[in-house]
C-alpha positions in Angstrom: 103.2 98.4 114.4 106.2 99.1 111.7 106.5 95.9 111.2 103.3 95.0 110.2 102.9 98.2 108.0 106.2 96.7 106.5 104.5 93.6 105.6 101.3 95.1 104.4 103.5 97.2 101.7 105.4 94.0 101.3 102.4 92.5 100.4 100.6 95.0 98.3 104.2 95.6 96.2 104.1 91.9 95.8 100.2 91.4 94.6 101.1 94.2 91.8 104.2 92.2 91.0 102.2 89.2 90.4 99.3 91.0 88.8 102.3 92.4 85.8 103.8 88.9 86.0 100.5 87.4 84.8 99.8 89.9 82.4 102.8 90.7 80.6 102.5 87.3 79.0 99.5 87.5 77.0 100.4 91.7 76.0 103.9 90.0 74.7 102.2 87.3 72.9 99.4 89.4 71.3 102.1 91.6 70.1 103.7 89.3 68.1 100.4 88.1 67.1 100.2 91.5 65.8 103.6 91.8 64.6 104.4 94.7 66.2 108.4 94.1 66.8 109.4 97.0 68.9 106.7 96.2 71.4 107.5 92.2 71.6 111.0 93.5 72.5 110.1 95.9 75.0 107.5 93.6 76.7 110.3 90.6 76.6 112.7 92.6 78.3 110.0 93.7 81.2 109.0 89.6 81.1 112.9 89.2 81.7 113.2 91.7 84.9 109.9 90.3 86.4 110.9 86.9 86.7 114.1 87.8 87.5 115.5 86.1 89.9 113.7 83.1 90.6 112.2 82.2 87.4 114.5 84.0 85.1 117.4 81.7 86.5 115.4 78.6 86.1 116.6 76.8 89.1 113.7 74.2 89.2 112.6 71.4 86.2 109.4 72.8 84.2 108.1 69.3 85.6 108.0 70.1 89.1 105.1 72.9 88.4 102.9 71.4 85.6 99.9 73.6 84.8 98.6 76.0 87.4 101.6 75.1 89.2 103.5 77.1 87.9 101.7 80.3 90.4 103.5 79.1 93.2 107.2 79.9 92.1 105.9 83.6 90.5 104.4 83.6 93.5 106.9 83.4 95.7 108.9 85.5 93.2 107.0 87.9 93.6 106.8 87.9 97.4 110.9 88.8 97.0 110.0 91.6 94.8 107.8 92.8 97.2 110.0 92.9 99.9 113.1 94.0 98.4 111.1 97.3 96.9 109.7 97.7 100.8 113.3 98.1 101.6 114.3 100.0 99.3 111.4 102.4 99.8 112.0 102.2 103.8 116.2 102.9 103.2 115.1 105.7 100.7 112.7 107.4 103.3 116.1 107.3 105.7 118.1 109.0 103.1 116.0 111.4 102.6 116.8 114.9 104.0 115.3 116.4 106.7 112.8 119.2 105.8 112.4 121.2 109.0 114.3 124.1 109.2 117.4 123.8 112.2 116.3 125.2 115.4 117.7 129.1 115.7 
């Protein structure tokens, strides 16, 4: 049963990951519409860390995912995102201390 509540977190980390992935785009690009500078280089930097690592590395050719393609790799980077913040939230809930009191 931890296992699948793992992967449900996993999953639901991942769908928001995606979600920001797919919308950080067009707020970046309507900034600069707007010429709003500080905004276009805060949004770029958050574009940066969400497509970190598999898309910010570019380890494929644009080619390989032409149009609507291109979901499957944010995708997929997303699913890592998803379960490397599940870890980190499962080791951080194993760090945490202990709240009862010691028994006397």
């Amino acid at each position: 049963m931890k296992t699948f509540r793992f992967l449900a977190a996993a999953v639901k980390w991942a769908a928001l990951h995606f979600l920001a992935c797919l919308l950080v785009v067009p707020a970046t690009l309507k900034a600069g519409e707007a010429g709003i500078d500080l905004a276009v280089t805060v949004l770029a930097f958050i574009t940066k860390v969400l497509y970190f690592p598999v898309l910010g590395l570019a380890l494929y050719p644009r080619h390989w995912f032409p149009g609507h393609w291109i979901y499957l790799p944010i995708a997929g980077n997303s699913l890592v995102w998803g379960l490397a913040l599940a870890t980190a939230i499962v080791i951080g809930r194993r760090w945490r201390p202990n709240k009862t009191p010691p028994d006397v």
